[in-house]
C-alpha positions in Angstrom: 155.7 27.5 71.0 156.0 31.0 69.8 152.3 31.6 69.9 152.4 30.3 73.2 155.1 32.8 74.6 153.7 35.7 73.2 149.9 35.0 74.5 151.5 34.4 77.9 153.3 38.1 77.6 149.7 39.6 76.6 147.7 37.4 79.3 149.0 37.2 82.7 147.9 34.4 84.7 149.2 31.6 87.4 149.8 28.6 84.9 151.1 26.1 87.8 147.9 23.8 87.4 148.4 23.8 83.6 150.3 21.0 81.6 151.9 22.2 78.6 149.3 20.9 75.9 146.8 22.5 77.9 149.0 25.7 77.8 149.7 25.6 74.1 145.6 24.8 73.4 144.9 27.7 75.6 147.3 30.1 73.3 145.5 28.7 70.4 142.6 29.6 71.4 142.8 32.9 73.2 144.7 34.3 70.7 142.1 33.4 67.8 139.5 34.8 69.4 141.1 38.0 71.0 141.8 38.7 67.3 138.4 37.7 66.0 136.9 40.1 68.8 139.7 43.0 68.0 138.1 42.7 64.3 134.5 42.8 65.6 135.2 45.7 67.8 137.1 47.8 64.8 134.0 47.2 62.8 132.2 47.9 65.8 133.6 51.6 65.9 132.8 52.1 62.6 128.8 51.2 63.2 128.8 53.0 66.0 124.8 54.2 67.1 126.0 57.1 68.7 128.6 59.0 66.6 128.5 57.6 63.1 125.3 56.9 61.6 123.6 59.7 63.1 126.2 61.4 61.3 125.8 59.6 58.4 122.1 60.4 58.6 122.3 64.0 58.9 125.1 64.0 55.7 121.9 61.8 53.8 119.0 64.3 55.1 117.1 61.6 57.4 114.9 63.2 59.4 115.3 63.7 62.9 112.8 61.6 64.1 114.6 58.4 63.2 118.3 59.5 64.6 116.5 58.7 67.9 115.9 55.5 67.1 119.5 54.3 66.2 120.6 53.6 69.9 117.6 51.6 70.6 117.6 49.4 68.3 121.4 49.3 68.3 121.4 47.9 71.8 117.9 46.3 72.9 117.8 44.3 69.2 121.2 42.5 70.7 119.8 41.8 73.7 116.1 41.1 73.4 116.5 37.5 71.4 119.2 35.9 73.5 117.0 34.2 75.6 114.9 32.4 72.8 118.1 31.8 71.0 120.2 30.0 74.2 118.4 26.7 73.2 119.6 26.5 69.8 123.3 27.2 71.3 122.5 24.8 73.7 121.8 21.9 71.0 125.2 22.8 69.4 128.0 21.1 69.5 130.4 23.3 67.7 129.5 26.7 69.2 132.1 28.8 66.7 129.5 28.2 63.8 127.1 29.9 65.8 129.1 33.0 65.7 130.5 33.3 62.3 127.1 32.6 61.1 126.6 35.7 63.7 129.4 37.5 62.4 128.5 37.0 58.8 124.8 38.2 59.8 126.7 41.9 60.9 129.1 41.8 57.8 126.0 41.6 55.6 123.8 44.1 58.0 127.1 46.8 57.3 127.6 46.2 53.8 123.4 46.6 53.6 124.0 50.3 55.0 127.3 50.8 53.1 124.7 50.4 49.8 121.9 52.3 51.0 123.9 55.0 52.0 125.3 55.3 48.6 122.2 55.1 46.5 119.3 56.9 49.0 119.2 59.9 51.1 116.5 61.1 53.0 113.7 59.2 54.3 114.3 56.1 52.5 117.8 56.0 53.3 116.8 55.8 57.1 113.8 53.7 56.9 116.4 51.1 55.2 119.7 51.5 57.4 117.7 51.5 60.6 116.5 47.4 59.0 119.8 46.7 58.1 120.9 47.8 61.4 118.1 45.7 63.2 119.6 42.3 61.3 123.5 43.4 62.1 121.9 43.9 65.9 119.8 40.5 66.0 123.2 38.8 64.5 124.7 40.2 67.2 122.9 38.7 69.4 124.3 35.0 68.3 127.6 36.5 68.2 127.4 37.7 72.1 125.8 34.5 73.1 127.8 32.1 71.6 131.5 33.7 71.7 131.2 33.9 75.4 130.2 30.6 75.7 133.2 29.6 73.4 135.2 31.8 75.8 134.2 29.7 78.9 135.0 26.9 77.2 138.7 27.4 75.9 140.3 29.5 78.3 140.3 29.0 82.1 139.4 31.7 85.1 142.0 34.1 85.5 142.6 34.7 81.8 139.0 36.0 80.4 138.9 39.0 81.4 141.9 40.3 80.2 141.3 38.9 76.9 138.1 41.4 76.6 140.8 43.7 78.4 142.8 43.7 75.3 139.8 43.6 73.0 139.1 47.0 74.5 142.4 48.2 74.3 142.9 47.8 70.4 139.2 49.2 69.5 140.2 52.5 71.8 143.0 53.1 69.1 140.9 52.6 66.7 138.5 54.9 68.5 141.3 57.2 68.1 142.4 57.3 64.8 138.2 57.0 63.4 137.7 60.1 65.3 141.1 62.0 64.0 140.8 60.6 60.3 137.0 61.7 59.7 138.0 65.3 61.0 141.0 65.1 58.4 139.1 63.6 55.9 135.5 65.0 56.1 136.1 68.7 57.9 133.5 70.2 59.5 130.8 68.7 57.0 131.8 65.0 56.4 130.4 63.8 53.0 128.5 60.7 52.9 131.4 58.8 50.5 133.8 58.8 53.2 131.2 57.0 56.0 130.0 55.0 53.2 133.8 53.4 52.4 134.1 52.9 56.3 130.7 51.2 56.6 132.2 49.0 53.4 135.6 48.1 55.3 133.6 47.3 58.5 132.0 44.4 56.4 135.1 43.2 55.2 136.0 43.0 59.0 134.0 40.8 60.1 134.1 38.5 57.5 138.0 38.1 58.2 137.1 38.0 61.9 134.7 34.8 61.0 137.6 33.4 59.0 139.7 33.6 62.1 137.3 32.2 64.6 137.4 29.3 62.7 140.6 28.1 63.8 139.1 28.0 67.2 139.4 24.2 68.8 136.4 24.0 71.3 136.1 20.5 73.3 133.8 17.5 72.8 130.9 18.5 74.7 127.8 16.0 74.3 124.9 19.5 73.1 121.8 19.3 75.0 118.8 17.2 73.6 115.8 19.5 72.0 113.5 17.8 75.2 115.9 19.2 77.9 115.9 22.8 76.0 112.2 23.0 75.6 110.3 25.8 77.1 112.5 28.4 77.2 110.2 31.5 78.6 109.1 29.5 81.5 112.5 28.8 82.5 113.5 31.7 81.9 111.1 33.2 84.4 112.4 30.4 87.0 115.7 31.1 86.8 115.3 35.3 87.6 112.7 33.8 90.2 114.6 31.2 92.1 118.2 31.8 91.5 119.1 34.1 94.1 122.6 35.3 92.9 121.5 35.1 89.1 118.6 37.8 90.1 121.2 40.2 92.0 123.6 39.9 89.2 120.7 41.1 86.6 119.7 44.1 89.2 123.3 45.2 89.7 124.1 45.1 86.1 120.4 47.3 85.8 121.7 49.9 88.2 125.2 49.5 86.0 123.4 51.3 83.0 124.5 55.0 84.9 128.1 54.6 82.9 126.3 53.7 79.7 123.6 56.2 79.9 124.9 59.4 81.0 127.5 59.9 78.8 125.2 61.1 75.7 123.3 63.5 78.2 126.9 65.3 78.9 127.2 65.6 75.0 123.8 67.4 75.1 125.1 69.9 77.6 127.7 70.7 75.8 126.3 71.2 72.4 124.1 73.9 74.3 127.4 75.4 74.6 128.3 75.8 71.4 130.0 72.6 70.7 127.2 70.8 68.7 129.3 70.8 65.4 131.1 68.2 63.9 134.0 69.8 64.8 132.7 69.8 68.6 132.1 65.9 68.5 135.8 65.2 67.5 137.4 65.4 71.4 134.0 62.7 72.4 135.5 61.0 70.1 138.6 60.6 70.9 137.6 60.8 74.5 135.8 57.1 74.1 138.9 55.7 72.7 141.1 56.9 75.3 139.2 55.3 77.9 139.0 52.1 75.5 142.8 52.2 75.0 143.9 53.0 78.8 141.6 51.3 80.4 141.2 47.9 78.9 143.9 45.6 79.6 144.3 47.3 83.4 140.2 46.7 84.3 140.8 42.9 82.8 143.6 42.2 85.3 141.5 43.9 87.7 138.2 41.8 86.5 140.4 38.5 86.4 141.3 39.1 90.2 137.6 40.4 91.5 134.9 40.9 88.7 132.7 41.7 91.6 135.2 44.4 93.2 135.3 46.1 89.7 131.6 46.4 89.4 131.3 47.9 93.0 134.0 50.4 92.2 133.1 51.1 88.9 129.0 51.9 89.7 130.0 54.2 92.6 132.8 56.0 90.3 130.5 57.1 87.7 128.0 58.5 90.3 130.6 60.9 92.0 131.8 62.2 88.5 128.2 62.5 87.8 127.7 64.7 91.3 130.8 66.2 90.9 130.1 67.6 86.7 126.5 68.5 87.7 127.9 71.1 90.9 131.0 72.4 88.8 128.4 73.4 86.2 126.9 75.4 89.6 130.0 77.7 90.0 130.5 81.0 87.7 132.1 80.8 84.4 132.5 76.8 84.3 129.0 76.4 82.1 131.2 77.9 79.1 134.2 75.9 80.0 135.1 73.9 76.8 137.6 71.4 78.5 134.8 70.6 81.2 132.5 68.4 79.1 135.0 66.1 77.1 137.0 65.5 80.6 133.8 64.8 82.5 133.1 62.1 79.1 135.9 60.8 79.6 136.1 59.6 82.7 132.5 58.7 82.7 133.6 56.2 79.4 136.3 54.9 81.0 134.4 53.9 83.9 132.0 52.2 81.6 134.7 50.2 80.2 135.5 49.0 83.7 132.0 48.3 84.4 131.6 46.4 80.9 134.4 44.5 81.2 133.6 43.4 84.9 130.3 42.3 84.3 131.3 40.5 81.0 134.1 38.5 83.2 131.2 38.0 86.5 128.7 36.6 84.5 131.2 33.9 82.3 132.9 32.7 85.9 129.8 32.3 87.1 128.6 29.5 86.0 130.0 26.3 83.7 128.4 24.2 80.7 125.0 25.3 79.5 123.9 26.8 82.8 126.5 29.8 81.4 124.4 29.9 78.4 120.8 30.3 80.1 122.7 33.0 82.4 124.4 35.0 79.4 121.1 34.6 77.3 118.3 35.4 79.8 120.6 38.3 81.7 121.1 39.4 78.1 117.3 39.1 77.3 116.3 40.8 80.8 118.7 44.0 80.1 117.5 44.4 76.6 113.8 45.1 78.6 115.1 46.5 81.2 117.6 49.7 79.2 114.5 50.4 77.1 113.2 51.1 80.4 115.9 53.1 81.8 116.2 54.9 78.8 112.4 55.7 78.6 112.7 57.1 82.2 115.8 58.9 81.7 114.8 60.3 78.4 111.5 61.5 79.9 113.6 63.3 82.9 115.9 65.2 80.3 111.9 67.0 79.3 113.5 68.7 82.5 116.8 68.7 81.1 119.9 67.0 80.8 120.8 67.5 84.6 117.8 66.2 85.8 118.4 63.2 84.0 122.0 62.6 84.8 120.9 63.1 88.8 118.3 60.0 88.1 121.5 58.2 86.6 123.7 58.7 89.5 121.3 57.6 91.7 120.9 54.2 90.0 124.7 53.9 90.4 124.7 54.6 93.8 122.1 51.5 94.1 124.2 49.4 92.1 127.1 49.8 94.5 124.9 48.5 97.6 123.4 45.5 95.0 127.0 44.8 93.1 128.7 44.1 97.1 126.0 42.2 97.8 127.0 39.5 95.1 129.4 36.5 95.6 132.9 36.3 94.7 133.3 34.2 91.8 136.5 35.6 90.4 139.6 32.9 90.0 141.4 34.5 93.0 138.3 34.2 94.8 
């Protein structure tokens, strides 16, 4: 009964329809996995594509060339197999295995780069992180697929959202204390021991996460049979092609990438400024924890009431900061303005945590059953494509330079407004 009353204090939600068992296996459940994901994301913070192991790789001497490769792989390789993998989540009856074999897969992809970090530098050192960071991606992958699936399953409409919410919240303080211990720790220069003791925790992480998810009490639901899973690809073509709302949802959540993209093109700017030290990456840093830690819990209430709403709001928020950075940097004087770039970050990151968590929440009410599988897998599948894409067009505009390619950006949020009102309500106040 107290786990109960204290998930009920963290998740607010109209329980009327609920009996009490079904209140106390909701408890269970949520709480299990809101700490399993809190442990992911801590470890998540530590692997971290766009702050860490490029640092890590310029502590270890990799050469440039690969740094460039570390978001890429970091976020298409955990994307890109959803689609072949929904099947075998599909022929699973107990989805949790799925992800602690997923969450085992990222322990052992951290604890690879914990080791080479320790015992290579240089070339080497990069040629083996970047493969031990495509295996902790492509477990990933399972993890994302099955844990929202497990989500769907345990814990009712009106309650999802705020569970990633909270998920949010705790790996923004974490954010937070990363970002302040490393500059205590490490100084200006951080040396390669200190990363390679965090990328060593991180592993330990998630292997107490998977420990924790087993607890998880999913219902008896008959799997699918290997004939009804069978030719994946070619459904997964139908579905984009026939299912209307599906199809929007994927283009909205395409023209969603302006809050994920832009934010590293604002660091750029500002390390032309003079802030391209470690020292000048510490208030990013603690910038994208802020917007984890304020933001989180507020955007799932918000995504628990209108997922759709969120999206809307969030897509046409990061365009006007987007406008609104690129003509400040127009007026005298504000170019060398320090505070500028680390406020316009983050706002931009906490509207990407709005837009994260709303499409997360859209995309599990959705659907039920195994149709919220095939959606979560080929959407997931679809983006992977589709960001290597984006990014390929944004990264070709920043030839021009950074502003050129955050103008691109806020246009695609300003189309993902007009696509993202377009979709249905399917929120549980809807």
């Amino acid at each position: 009964m107290r786990l109960t009353v204290v998930y009920q204090r963290l998740v607010r939600a109209d329980r009327s329809d609920q009996s009490d068992s079904e209140q106390r296996a909701t408890a269970h459940n949520g709480t299990r996995q809101l700490v399993a994901d809190a442990l992911q994301a801590t470890g998540d913070q530590v692997v971290n594509a766009k702050t860490v192991l490029p640092w890590l790789f310029t502590a270890l001497g990799v050469p440039p060339g690969l740094i460039g490769l570390l978001v890429p792989i970091r976020e298409s390789g955990s994307m890109l197999p959803q689609a072949a993998l929904a099947p075998c989540v599909e022929r699973t009856r107990r989805r949790r295995y799925l992800w602690m074999l997923g969450a085992a897969g990222q322990g052992v992809g951290a604890a690879g780069m914990a080791l080479a970090a320790a015992v290579l530098d240089g070339l080497v050192a990069g040629v083996v992180i970047l493969v031990a960071l495509a295996a902790f991606s492509l477990a990933r992958a399972l993890c994302s697929l099955a844990g929202k699936d497990v989500l769907g399953r345990t814990v009712p409409k009106g309650e999802r959202g705020q569970i990633t919410g909270l998920t949010t919240v705790l790996s923004g303080a974490v954010a937070i204390t990363l970002g302040l211990g490393i500059r205590l720790l490490g100084g200006a220069e951080p040396h390669p021991a200190v990363l390679v003791w965090l990328l060593a925790g991180a592993a330990a992480l998630w292997v107490l996460a998977l420990l924790v998810f087993l607890g998880v009490r999913e219902p008896d639901v008959e799997p699918a049979t290997p004939e009804e899973t069978q030719g994946w690809a070619r459904r997964s073509v139908q579905l984009l092609r026939e299912d209307r709302t599906f199809r929007r949802f994927v283009l909205a959540r395409t023209l969603l990438l302006v809050s994920a993209l832009s934010p590293p093109f604002v660091v750029v700017l500002a390390a032309r400024q003079g802030g391209g030290g470690l020292s000048g990456l510490g208030p990013f840093i603690i910038a994208q924890g802020l917007a984890s830690l304020l933001g989180g819990k507020w955007f799932g209430r918000l995504a628990d009431r209108s997922s759709r709403s969120l999206m809307v709001w969030g897509a046409a928020a990061a365009s006007v900061v987007i406008v609104g950075f690129l003509l400040l940097l127009r007026l005298p004087g504000m170019p060398s303005a320090w505070w500028l770039y680390p406020v316009t970050y983050l706002l931009l990151v906490l509207t990407h945590t709005g837009v994260r968590v709303a499409r997360k929440t859209y995309v599990v009410d959705l659907a039920e059953g195994d149709q919220r599988t095939e959606y979560i897998a080929v959407a997931n599948t679809a983006m992977g494509i589709l960001l290597l894409v984006a990014g390929a067009v944004s990264g070709a505009l920043a030839l021009l330079g950074a502003q050129a390619a955050l103008l691109f950006l806020a246009g695609l949020g300003l189309g993902g407004v007009l696509v993202s009102r377009s979709l249905p309500e399917v929120s549980h106040s809807s």
